[in-house]
C-alpha positions as CSV (number, residue, x, y, z in Angstrom):
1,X,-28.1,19.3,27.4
2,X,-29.1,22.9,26.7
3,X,-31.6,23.7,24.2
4,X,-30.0,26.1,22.7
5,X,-31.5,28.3,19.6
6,X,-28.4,29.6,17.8
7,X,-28.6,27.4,15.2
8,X,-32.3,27.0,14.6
9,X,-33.5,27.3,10.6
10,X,-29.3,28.2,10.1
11,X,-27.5,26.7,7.3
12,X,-24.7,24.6,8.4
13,X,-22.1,22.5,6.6
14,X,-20.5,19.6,8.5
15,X,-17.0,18.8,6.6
16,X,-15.8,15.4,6.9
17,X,-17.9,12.2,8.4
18,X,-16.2,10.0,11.1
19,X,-17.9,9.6,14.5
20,X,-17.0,13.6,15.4
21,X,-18.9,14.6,12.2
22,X,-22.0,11.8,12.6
23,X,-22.6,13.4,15.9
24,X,-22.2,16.8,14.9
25,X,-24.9,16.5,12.4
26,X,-27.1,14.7,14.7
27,X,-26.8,16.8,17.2
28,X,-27.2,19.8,14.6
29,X,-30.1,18.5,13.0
30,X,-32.0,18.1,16.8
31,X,-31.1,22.3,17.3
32,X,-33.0,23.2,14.4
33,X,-30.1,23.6,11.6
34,X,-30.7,23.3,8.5
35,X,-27.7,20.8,8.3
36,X,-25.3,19.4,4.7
37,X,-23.0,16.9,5.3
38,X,-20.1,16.7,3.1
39,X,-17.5,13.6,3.1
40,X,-15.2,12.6,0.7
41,X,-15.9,9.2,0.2
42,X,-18.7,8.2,-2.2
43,X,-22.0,7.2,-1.0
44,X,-22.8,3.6,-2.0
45,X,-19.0,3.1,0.2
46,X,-20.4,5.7,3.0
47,X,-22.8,3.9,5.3
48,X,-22.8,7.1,7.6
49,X,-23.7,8.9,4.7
50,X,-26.5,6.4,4.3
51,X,-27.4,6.7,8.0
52,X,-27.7,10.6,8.0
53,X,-29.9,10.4,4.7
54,X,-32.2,8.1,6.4
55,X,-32.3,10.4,9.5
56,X,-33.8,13.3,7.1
57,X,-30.5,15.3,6.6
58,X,-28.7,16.2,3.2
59,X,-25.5,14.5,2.3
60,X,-23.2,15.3,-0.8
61,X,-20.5,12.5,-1.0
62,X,-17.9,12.0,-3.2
63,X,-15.8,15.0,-3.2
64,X,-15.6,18.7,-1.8
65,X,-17.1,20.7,-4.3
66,X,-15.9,24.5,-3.6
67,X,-19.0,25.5,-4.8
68,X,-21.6,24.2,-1.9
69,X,-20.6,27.3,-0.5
70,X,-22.5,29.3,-2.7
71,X,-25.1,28.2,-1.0
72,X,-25.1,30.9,2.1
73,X,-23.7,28.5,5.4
74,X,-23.7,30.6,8.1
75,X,-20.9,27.6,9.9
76,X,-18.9,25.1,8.6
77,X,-18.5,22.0,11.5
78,X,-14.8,21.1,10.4
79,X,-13.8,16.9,11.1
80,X,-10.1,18.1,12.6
81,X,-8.5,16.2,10.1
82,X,-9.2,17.5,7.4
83,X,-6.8,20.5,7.1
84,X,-6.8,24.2,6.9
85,X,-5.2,23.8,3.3
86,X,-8.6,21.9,1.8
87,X,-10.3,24.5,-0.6
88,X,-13.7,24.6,1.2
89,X,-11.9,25.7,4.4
90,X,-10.5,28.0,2.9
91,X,-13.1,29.6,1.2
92,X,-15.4,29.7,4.1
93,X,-12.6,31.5,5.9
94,X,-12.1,34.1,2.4
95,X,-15.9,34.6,2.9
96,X,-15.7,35.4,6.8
97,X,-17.9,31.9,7.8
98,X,-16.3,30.4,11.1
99,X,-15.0,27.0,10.8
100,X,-15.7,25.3,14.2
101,X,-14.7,21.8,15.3
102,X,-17.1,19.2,17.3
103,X,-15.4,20.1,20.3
104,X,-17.2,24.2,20.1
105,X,-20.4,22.8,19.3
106,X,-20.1,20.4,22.5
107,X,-19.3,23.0,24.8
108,X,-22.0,25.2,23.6
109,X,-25.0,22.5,24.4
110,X,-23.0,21.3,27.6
111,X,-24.2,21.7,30.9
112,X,-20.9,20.0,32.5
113,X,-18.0,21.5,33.9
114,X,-15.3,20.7,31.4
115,X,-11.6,19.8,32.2
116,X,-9.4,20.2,28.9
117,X,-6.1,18.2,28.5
118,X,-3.6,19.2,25.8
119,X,-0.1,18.8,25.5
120,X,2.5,16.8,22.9
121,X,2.4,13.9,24.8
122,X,0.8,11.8,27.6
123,X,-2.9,13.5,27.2
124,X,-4.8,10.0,27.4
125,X,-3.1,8.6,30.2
126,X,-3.5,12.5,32.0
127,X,-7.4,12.4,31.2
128,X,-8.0,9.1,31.7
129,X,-6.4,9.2,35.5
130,X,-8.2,12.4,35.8
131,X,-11.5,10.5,35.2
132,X,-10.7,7.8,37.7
133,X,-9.7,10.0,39.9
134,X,-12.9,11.6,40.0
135,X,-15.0,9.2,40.2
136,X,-13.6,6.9,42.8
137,X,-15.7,6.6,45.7
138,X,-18.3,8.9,43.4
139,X,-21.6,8.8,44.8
140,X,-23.4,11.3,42.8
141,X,-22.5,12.1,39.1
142,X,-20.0,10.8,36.7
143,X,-16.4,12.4,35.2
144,X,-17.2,11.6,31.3
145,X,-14.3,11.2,28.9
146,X,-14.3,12.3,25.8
147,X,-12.6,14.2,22.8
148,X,-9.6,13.0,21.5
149,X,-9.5,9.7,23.4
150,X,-12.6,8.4,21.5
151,X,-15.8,9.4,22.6
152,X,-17.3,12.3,20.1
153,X,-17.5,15.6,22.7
154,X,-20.5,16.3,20.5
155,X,-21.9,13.0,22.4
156,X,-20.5,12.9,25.2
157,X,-22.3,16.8,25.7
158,X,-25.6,15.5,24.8
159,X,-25.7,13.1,28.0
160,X,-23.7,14.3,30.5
161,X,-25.7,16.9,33.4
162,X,-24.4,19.5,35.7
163,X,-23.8,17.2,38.0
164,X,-21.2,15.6,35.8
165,X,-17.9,16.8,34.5
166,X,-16.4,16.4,30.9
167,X,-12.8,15.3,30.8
168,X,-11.6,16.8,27.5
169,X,-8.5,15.4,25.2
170,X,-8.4,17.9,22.8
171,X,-5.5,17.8,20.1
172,X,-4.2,21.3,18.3
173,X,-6.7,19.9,15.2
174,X,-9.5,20.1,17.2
175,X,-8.0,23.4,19.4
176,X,-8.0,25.3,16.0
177,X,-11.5,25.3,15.6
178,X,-12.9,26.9,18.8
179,X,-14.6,30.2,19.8
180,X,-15.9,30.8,23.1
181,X,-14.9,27.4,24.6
182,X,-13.8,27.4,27.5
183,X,-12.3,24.7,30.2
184,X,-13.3,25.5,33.9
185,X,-9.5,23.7,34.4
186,X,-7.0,23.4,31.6
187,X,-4.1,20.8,31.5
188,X,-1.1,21.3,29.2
189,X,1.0,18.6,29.9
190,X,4.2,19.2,27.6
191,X,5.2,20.5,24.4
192,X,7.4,19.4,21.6
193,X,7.6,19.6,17.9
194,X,4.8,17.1,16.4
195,X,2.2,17.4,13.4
196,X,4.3,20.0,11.7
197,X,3.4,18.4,8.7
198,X,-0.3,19.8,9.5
199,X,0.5,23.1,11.1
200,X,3.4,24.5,8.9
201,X,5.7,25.8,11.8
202,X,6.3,24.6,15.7
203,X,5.1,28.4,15.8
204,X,1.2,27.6,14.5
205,X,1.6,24.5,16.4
206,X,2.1,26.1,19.5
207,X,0.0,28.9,18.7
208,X,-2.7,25.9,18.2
209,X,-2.2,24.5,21.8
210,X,-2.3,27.7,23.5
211,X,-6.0,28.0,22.6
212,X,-7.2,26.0,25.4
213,X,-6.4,28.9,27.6
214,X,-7.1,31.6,25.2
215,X,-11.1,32.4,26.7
216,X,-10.1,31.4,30.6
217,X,-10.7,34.0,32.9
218,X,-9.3,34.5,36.4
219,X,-11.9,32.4,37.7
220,X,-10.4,29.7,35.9
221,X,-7.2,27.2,36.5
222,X,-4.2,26.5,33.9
223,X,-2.0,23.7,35.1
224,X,1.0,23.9,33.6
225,X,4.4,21.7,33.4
226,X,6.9,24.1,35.1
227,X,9.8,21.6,34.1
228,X,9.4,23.4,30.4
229,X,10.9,27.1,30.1
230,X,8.3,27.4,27.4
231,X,5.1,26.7,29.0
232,X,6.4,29.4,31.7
233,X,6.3,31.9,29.4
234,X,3.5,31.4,27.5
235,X,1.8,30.4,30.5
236,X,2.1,34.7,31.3
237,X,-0.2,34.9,28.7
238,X,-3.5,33.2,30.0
239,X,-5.7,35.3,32.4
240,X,-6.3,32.2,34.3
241,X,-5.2,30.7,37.8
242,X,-1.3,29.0,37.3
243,X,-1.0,26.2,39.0
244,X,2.5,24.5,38.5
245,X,3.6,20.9,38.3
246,X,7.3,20.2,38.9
247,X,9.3,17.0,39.1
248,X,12.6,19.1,39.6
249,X,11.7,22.0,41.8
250,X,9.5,23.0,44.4
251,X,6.2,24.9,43.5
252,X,4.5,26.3,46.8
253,X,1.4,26.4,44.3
254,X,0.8,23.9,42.8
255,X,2.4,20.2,42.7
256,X,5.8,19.0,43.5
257,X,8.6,16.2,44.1
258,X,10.7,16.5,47.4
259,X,12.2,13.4,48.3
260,X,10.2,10.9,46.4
261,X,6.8,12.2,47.6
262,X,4.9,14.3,45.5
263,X,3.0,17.0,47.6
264,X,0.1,19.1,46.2
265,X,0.7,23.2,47.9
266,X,2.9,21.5,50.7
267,X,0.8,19.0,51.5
268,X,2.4,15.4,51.2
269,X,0.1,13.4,48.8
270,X,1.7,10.0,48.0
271,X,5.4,8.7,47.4
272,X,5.7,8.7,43.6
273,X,6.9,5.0,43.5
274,X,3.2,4.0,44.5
275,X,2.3,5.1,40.9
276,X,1.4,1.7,39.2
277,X,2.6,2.6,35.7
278,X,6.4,2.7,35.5
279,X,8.0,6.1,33.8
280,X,8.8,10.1,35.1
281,X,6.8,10.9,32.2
282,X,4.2,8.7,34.4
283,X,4.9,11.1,37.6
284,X,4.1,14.5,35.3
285,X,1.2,12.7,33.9
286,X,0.1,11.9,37.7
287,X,1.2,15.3,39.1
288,X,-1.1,16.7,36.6
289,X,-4.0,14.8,38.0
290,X,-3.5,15.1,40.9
291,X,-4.1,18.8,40.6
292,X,-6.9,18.6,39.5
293,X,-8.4,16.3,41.6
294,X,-7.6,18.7,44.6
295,X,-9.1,21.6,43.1
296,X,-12.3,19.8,43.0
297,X,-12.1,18.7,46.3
298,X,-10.8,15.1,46.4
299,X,-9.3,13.4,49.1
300,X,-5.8,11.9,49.5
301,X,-6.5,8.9,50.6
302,X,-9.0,8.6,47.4
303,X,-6.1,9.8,45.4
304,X,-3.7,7.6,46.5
305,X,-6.0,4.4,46.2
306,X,-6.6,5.2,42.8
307,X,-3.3,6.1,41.2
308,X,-1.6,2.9,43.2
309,X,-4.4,0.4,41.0
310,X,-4.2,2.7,38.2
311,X,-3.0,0.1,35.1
312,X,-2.2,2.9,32.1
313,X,-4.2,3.3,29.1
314,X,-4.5,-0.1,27.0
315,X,-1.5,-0.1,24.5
316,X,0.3,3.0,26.2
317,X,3.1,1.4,28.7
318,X,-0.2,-1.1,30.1
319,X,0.1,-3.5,32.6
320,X,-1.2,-6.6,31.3
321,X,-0.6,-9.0,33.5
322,X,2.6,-10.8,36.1
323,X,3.3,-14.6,35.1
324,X,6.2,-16.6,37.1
325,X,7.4,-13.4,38.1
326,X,7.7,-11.6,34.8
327,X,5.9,-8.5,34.1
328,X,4.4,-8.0,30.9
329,X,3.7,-4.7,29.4
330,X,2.2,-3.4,26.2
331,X,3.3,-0.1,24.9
332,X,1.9,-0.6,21.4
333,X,1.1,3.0,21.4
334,X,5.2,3.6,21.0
335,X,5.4,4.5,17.5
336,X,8.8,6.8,17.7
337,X,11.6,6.6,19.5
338,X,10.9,9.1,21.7
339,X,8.1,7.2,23.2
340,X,10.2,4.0,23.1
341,X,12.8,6.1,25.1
342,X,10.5,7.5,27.7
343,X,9.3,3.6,28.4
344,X,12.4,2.0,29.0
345,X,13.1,4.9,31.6
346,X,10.4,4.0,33.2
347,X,12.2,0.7,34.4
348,X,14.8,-0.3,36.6
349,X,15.2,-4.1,36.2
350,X,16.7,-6.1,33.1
351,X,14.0,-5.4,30.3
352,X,13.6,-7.7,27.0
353,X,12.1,-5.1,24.6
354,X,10.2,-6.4,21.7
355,X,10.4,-3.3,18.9
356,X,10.2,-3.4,14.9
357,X,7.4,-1.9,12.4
358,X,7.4,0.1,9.6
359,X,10.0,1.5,8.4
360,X,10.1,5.4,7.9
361,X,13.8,5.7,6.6
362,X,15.1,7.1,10.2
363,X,17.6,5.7,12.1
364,X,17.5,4.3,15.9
365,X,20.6,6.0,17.1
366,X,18.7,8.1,20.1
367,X,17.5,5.5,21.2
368,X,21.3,4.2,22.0
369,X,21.2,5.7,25.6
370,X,18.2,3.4,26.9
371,X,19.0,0.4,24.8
372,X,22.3,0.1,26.8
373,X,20.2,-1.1,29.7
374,X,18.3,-3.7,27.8
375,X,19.2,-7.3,28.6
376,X,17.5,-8.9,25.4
377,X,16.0,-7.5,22.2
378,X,13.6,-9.5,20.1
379,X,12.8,-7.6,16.8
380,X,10.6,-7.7,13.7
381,X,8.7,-5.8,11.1
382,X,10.7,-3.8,8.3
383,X,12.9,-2.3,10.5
384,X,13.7,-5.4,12.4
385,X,17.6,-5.3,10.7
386,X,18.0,-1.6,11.3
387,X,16.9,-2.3,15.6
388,X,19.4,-5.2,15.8
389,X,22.2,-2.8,14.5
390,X,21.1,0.0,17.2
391,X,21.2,-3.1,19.6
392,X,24.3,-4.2,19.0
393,X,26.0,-0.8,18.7
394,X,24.7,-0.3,22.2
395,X,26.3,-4.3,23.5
396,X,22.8,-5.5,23.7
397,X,24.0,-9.3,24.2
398,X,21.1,-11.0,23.3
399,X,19.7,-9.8,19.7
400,X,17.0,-12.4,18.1
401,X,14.5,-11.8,14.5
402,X,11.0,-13.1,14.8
403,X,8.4,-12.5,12.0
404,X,5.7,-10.6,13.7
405,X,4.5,-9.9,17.6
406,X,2.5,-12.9,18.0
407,X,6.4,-15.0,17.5
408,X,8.4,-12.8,19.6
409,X,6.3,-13.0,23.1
410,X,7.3,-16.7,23.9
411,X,11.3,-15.7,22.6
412,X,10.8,-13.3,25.1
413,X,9.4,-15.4,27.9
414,X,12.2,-18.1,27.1
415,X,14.6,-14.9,27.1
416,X,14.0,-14.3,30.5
417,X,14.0,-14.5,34.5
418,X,12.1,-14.3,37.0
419,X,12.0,-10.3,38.3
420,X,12.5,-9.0,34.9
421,X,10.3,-6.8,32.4
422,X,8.9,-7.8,29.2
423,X,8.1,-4.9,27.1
424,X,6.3,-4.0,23.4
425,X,7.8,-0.5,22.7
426,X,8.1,-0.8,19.1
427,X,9.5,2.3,18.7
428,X,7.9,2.1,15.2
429,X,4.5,2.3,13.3
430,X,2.8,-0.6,12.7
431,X,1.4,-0.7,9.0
432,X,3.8,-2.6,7.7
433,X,2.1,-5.4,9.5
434,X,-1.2,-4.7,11.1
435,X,-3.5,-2.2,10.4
436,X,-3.4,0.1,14.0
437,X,-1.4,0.3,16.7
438,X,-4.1,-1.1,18.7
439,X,-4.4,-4.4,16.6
440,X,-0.5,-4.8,17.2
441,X,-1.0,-4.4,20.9
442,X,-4.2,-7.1,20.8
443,X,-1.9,-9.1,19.3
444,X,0.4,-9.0,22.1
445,X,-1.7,-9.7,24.7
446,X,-3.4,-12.7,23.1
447,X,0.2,-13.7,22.8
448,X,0.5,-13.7,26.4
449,X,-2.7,-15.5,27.2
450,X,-1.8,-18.1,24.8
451,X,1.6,-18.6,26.1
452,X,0.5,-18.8,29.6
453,X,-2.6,-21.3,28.2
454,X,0.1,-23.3,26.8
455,X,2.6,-23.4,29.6
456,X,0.2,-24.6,32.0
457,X,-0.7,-27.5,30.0
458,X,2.7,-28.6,29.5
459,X,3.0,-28.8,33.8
460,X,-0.1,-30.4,34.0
């Protein structure tokens, strides 16, 4: 880590707790600063609070008084969440204090080369294959990931040398709140409309995503998805390297489809069906990779190894496991349609889709297209009556209510043959009846474990 001295005896006010804002004042509070942390919740409820008190550094809980910024900050360290809107933020900007995010203060302190991923969807899977990619066969340093996928970038900076690399998920929160940072190799991997209720427009949204590139120089790569007439254009305005990814055209620079290989700058790299996780969202994600693994010098054959055992990201179209010939898959993650869509693509053998959640007050009529290919459905959740009617609209055949998850995985197994996909794409939150997507997907795969516990016995 470098020891840097910009922040030494400066006031600085980290907004918002959660692990970005725990490591930002720790790592603050080791520079020098002269660090307040501010969270909403009260203290006696706040055991970070508590933690940070007992590590020497001032907290004030229980609000966002608008006037803590009487006291001369020279920074406010922003938690991404908390949004523009919020009356300190806005004051600090009215007073000409930057508002920076974890992600500027790790790249200040980091002595790593740092890979960014952005995009609407499909940045964990893209980092996370990015990592592995990386450090297959590795026998000095480490690909860290961090950012948006979990891991504090504040942390993450703190440990990782210059014989490392930092593999960055950085959302348009965190994007907002940067300077001078600066990926060596940016990734935007698509854009659509999301978090407008955040943002305002798909214009500031945008505007938001394009800051990855906004400090790259010409000695620096932007890998773009060429498929999108958008990302073309804004991709004109970064001073950085393009380097293209295509499914549907050939890109002499960059990465490309022809014929069911993908080749990286005319050289054939793998056959795209060797990608282990099913999907053409799966091929972009991989393309993507794949590019950046050449640029730092990987070898096919390490490529291809690594992408053919790669298993997804738990709960985003993951691999759990094959029993009597059915593959099961957990796609937790799949809170919208649109990411219910892009899973059923994915497959070409009968799927029984297990779907249902909260209910948001849409309705299920895009997904239509992809539930005609669906040999069972097995629903549940609040929106369990308003899936059937999709299914049947589409001549699903086989349409059966459960009460949660945990009920529908042996419906499903009894549902279906040998050859034939199993999928959790719930095409839905999942508050109404657990408390993260992540539970819900747990709750799958203990499911599975169960069922193939219990089956066993039964043939014993």
């Amino acid at each position: 880590m470098k020891k840097i001295k910009r922040y030494e005896n400066i006031k600085v006010l980290v907004l918002g707790l959660a692990l970005s804002g725990v490591n930002a004042a720790k790592l603050l509070h080791s520079l020098g600063a002269l660090v307040t942390v501010n969270d909403y919740k009260s203290f006696d409820e706040n055991p970070e609070a508590q933690e940070l008190l007992e590590s020497g550094i001032r907290v004030v809980t229980g609000g966002h008084p608008v006037e803590l910024l009487d006291e001369d900050f020279e920074w406010v360290v922003k938690n991404p969440g908390i949004m523009y809107t919020n009356p300190i933020v806005v004051r600090a900007l009215e007073k000409g204090i930057p508002v920076i995010t974890d992600v500027e203060l790790a790249y200040e302190v980091s002595e790593s080369l740092l890979i960014g991923v952005t995009g609407t969807n499909g940045k964990t899977t893209t980092t996370t294959m990015i990592a592995d990619l990386l450090n297959n066969h590795r026998e000095t340093g480490h690909a860290y990931v961090a950012g948006n996928i979990g891991t504090p970038a504040s942390q993450v900076a703190q440990q990782a040398t210059a014989e490392d690399e930092i593999v960055m998920e950085l959302s348009s929160f965190q994007l907002m709140g940067i300077t001078e940072m600066k990926p060596h190799i940016a990734v935007i991997t698509n854009l659509y409309s999301a978090h407008l209720d955040y943002h305002g427009t798909r214009e500031e949204y945008v505007a938001a995503k394009m800051q990855i590139t906004k400090n790259q120089t010409a000695e620096d790569y932007l890998i773009v998805n060429w498929d999108q007439p958008e990302l073309r254009e804004l991709s004109k305005k970064s001073q950085a390297k393009i380097i293209p990814f295509s499914r549907l055209e050939r890109v002499e620079k960059g990465v490309y489809l022809e014929d069911e290989v993908i080749f990286y700058q005319g050289e054939p790299i793998m056959n795209k069906m060797s990608i282990l996780v099913p999907g053409e969202h799966n091929v972009e994600n991989a393309m993507a990779a794949i590019a950046v693994a050449k640029l730092l010098g990987q070898e096919n054959g390490t490529i291809r190894e690594c992408l053919e055992k790669f298993a997804g990201v738990k709960h985003r179209t993951q691999f759990v496991t094959d029993y009597k010939q059915r593959q099961f898959y957990n796609d937790s993650k799949a809170t919208n349609t649109l990411a219910t869509k892009n899973a059923l693509k994915g497959f070409d053998v009968p799927v029984i889709l297990l779907a249902g959640g909260l209910d948001r007050g849409n309705s299920f009529d895009d997904l239509l297209p992809e539930l005609a290919h669906v040999k069972a459905l097995v629903v549940f959740g609040e929106t369990a009556a308003k899936l059937a009617e999709a299914g049947e609209k589409a001549g699903v055949k086989q349409i059966n209510y459960v009460q949660n998850v945990e009920a529908a995985v042996p419906v499903a197994f009894e549902l279906s043959q040998p050859g034939e996909v199993i999928l959790l794409s719930p095409a839905c939150a999942s508050w109404d009846q657990y408390r993260s997507f992540e539970v819900r997907g747990d709750a799958f795969i203990h499911s599975i474990d169960r069922l193939i516990t219990e089956t066993e016995e039964e043939e014993e």
